[in-house]
C-alpha positions as CSV (number, residue, x, y, z in Angstrom):
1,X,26.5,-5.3,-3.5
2,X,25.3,-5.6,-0.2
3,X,22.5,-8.3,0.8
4,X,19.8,-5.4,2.0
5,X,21.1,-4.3,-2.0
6,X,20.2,-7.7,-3.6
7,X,17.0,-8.3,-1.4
8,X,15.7,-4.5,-3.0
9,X,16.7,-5.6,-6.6
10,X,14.8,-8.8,-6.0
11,X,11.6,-7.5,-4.6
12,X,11.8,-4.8,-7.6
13,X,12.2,-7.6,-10.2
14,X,9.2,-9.3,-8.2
15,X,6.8,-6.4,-8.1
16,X,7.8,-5.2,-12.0
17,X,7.3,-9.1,-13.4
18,X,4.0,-8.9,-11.5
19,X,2.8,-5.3,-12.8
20,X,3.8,-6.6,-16.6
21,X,2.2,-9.9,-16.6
22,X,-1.1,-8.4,-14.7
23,X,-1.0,-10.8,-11.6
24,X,-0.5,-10.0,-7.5
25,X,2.8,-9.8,-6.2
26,X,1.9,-12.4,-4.2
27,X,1.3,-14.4,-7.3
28,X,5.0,-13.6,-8.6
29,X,6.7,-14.4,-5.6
30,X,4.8,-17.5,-5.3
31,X,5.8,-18.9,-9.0
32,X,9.4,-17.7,-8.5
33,X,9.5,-19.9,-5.6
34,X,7.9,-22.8,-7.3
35,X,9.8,-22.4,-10.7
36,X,13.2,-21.4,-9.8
37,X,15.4,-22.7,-7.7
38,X,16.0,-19.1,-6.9
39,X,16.6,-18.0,-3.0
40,X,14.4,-14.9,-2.3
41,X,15.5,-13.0,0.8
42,X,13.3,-12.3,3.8
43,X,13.6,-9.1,2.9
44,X,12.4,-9.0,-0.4
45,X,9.3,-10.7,1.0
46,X,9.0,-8.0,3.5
47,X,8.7,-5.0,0.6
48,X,7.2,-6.6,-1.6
49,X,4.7,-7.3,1.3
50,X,4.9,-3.9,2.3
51,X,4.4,-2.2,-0.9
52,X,1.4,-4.2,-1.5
53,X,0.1,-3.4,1.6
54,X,0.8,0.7,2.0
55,X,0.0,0.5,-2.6
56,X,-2.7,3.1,-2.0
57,X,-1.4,5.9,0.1
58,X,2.6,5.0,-1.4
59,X,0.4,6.1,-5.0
60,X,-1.0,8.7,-3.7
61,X,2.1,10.5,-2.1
62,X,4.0,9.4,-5.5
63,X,0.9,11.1,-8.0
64,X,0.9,14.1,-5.5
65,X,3.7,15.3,-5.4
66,X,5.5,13.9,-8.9
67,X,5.8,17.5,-10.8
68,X,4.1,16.9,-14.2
69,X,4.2,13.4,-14.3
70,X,1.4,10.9,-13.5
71,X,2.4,7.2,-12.3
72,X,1.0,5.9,-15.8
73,X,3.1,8.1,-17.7
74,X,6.0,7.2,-15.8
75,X,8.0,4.3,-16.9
76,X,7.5,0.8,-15.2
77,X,10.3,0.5,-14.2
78,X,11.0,4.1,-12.5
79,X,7.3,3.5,-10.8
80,X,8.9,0.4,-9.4
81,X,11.7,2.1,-8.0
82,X,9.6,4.9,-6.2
83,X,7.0,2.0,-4.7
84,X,10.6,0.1,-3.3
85,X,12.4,3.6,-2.2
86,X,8.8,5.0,-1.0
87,X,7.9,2.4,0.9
88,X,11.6,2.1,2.8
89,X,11.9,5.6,3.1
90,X,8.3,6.0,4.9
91,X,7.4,2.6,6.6
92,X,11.0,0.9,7.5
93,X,12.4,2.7,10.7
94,X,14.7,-0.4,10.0
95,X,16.1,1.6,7.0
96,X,17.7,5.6,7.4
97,X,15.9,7.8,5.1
98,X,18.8,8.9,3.1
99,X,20.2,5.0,2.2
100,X,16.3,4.8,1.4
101,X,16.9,7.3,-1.4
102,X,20.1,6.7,-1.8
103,X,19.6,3.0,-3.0
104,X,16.6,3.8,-4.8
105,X,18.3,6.0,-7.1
106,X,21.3,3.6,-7.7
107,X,18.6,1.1,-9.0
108,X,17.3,3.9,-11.4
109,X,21.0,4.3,-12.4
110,X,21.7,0.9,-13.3
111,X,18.1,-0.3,-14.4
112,X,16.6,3.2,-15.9
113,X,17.4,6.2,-18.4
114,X,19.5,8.4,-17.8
115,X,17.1,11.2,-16.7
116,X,15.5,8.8,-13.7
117,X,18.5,8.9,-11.0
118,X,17.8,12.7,-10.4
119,X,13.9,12.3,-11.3
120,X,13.7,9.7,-8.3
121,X,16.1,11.6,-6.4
122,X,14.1,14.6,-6.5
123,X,10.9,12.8,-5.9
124,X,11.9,10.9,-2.7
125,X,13.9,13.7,-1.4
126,X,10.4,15.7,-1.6
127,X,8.8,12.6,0.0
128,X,11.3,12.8,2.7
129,X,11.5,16.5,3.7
130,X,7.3,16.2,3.9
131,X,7.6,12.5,5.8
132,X,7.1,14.0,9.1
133,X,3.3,16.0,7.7
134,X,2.7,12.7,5.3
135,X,2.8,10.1,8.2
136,X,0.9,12.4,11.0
Protein backbone atom coordinates (compact mmCIF):
# COMPACT_ATOMS: atom_id res chain seq x y z
CA UNK A 1 0.00 0.00 0.00
CA UNK A 2 1.36 3.19 -1.05
CA UNK A 3 1.87 6.15 1.48
CA UNK A 4 -0.82 8.59 -0.56
CA UNK A 5 -2.90 4.95 0.20
CA UNK A 6 -2.31 4.96 4.01
CA UNK A 7 -2.57 8.85 4.37
CA UNK A 8 -6.48 8.34 2.64
CA UNK A 9 -7.22 5.28 4.97
CA UNK A 10 -6.09 7.51 7.87
CA UNK A 11 -8.02 10.61 7.14
CA UNK A 12 -11.11 8.15 6.53
CA UNK A 13 -10.65 6.49 9.93
CA UNK A 14 -10.30 10.31 11.16
CA UNK A 15 -13.33 11.72 9.66
CA UNK A 16 -15.64 8.26 10.38
CA UNK A 17 -14.38 8.28 14.37
CA UNK A 18 -15.40 11.95 14.25
CA UNK A 19 -18.96 11.48 12.51
CA UNK A 20 -19.62 8.42 15.13
CA UNK A 21 -18.64 10.07 18.27
CA UNK A 22 -20.41 13.55 17.17
CA UNK A 23 -17.26 15.74 17.45
CA UNK A 24 -15.19 17.96 14.52
CA UNK A 25 -12.64 16.37 12.70
CA UNK A 26 -10.50 18.69 13.98
CA UNK A 27 -11.36 17.42 17.39
CA UNK A 28 -10.41 13.63 16.17
CA UNK A 29 -7.30 14.45 14.73
CA UNK A 30 -6.37 16.41 17.71
CA UNK A 31 -7.00 13.40 20.37
CA UNK A 32 -5.31 11.00 17.97
CA UNK A 33 -2.40 13.07 18.20
CA UNK A 34 -2.55 13.50 21.88
CA UNK A 35 -3.55 9.78 22.74
CA UNK A 36 -1.61 7.79 20.36
CA UNK A 37 1.59 7.65 19.60
CA UNK A 38 0.26 7.30 16.14
CA UNK A 39 2.02 9.26 13.03
CA UNK A 40 -0.67 11.01 10.92
CA UNK A 41 0.57 12.03 7.49
CA UNK A 42 0.48 15.50 6.14
CA UNK A 43 -1.73 14.27 3.94
CA UNK A 44 -4.28 12.98 5.87
CA UNK A 45 -4.37 16.47 7.54
CA UNK A 46 -4.71 17.97 4.23
CA UNK A 47 -8.27 15.90 3.39
CA UNK A 48 -9.51 15.77 6.32
CA UNK A 49 -8.87 19.61 6.21
CA UNK A 50 -10.27 19.76 2.92
CA UNK A 51 -13.35 17.73 3.34
CA UNK A 52 -14.22 19.88 6.22
CA UNK A 53 -13.70 22.76 4.46
CA UNK A 54 -15.54 21.97 0.76
CA UNK A 55 -18.37 19.60 3.54
CA UNK A 56 -21.24 21.65 2.09
CA UNK A 57 -20.99 21.80 -1.70
CA UNK A 58 -18.87 17.89 -1.50
CA UNK A 59 -22.88 17.01 0.19
CA UNK A 60 -24.54 18.60 -2.02
CA UNK A 61 -22.92 17.12 -5.30
CA UNK A 62 -22.98 13.59 -3.39
CA UNK A 63 -27.17 14.10 -2.37
CA UNK A 64 -27.60 15.33 -6.02
CA UNK A 65 -26.60 13.26 -7.95
CA UNK A 66 -26.64 9.71 -5.69
CA UNK A 67 -29.71 7.77 -7.62
CA UNK A 68 -32.20 6.88 -4.86
CA UNK A 69 -30.13 7.19 -2.05
CA UNK A 70 -29.78 10.10 0.41
CA UNK A 71 -26.36 10.61 2.39
CA UNK A 72 -28.34 9.57 5.69
CA UNK A 73 -29.47 6.42 4.31
CA UNK A 74 -26.19 5.58 3.07
CA UNK A 75 -23.90 3.78 5.31
CA UNK A 76 -21.15 5.72 7.37
CA UNK A 77 -18.76 4.30 6.15
CA UNK A 78 -19.59 4.43 2.22
CA UNK A 79 -20.44 8.38 3.00
CA UNK A 80 -16.89 8.56 4.21
CA UNK A 81 -15.50 7.13 1.23
CA UNK A 82 -17.42 9.59 -1.18
CA UNK A 83 -16.34 12.84 1.17
CA UNK A 84 -12.40 11.36 0.74
CA UNK A 85 -12.85 10.27 -3.11
CA UNK A 86 -15.06 13.60 -3.72
CA UNK A 87 -13.01 15.75 -2.35
CA UNK A 88 -9.64 14.31 -4.30
CA UNK A 89 -11.42 13.90 -7.30
CA UNK A 90 -12.74 17.71 -7.32
CA UNK A 91 -10.29 19.88 -5.27
CA UNK A 92 -6.65 18.02 -5.55
CA UNK A 93 -5.16 18.90 -9.03
CA UNK A 94 -2.37 17.07 -7.04
CA UNK A 95 -4.39 13.77 -7.52
CA UNK A 96 -5.62 12.38 -11.45
CA UNK A 97 -9.27 12.00 -11.42
CA UNK A 98 -9.30 8.38 -12.18
CA UNK A 99 -6.62 7.21 -9.06
CA UNK A 100 -9.24 9.64 -7.25
CA UNK A 101 -11.98 7.02 -7.98
CA UNK A 102 -9.92 4.42 -8.27
CA UNK A 103 -8.68 4.40 -4.61
CA UNK A 104 -11.89 5.43 -3.29
CA UNK A 105 -13.49 2.40 -4.45
CA UNK A 106 -10.55 0.04 -3.23
CA UNK A 107 -11.39 1.48 0.31
CA UNK A 108 -15.16 0.48 -0.25
CA UNK A 109 -13.80 -2.90 -1.30
CA UNK A 110 -11.83 -3.61 1.72
CA UNK A 111 -13.86 -1.51 4.35
CA UNK A 112 -17.59 -1.81 2.86
CA UNK A 113 -20.29 -4.47 1.51
CA UNK A 114 -20.12 -5.85 -1.23
CA UNK A 115 -22.57 -3.65 -3.28
CA UNK A 116 -20.45 -0.27 -2.39
CA UNK A 117 -17.21 -0.75 -4.82
CA UNK A 118 -19.55 -0.19 -7.91
CA UNK A 119 -22.13 2.09 -5.88
CA UNK A 120 -19.03 4.51 -5.31
CA UNK A 121 -17.71 3.79 -8.57
CA UNK A 122 -20.76 4.85 -10.21
CA UNK A 123 -21.21 7.85 -8.06
CA UNK A 124 -17.69 9.38 -8.53
CA UNK A 125 -17.55 8.47 -12.08
CA UNK A 126 -20.86 10.67 -12.37
CA UNK A 127 -19.05 13.25 -10.27
CA UNK A 128 -16.20 13.19 -12.65
CA UNK A 129 -17.83 13.26 -16.15
CA UNK A 130 -19.91 16.55 -14.62
CA UNK A 131 -16.55 18.00 -12.77
CA UNK A 132 -15.89 20.39 -15.53
CA UNK A 133 -20.08 22.00 -15.16
CA UNK A 134 -19.79 21.32 -11.13
CA UNK A 135 -16.56 23.42 -10.52
CA UNK A 136 -17.53 26.43 -13.14
Amino acid sequence: MSARSKARRRALDILFEAEQRSVTAVEALQGRREKTDMIIASYSVEIIEGVVAQSEQIDEFLTTYSQGWSLERMPAVDRMILRVGAWELLYNDDVPDSVAVSEAVQLATMLSTDESPAFINGLLGRLQQLKPTLLA
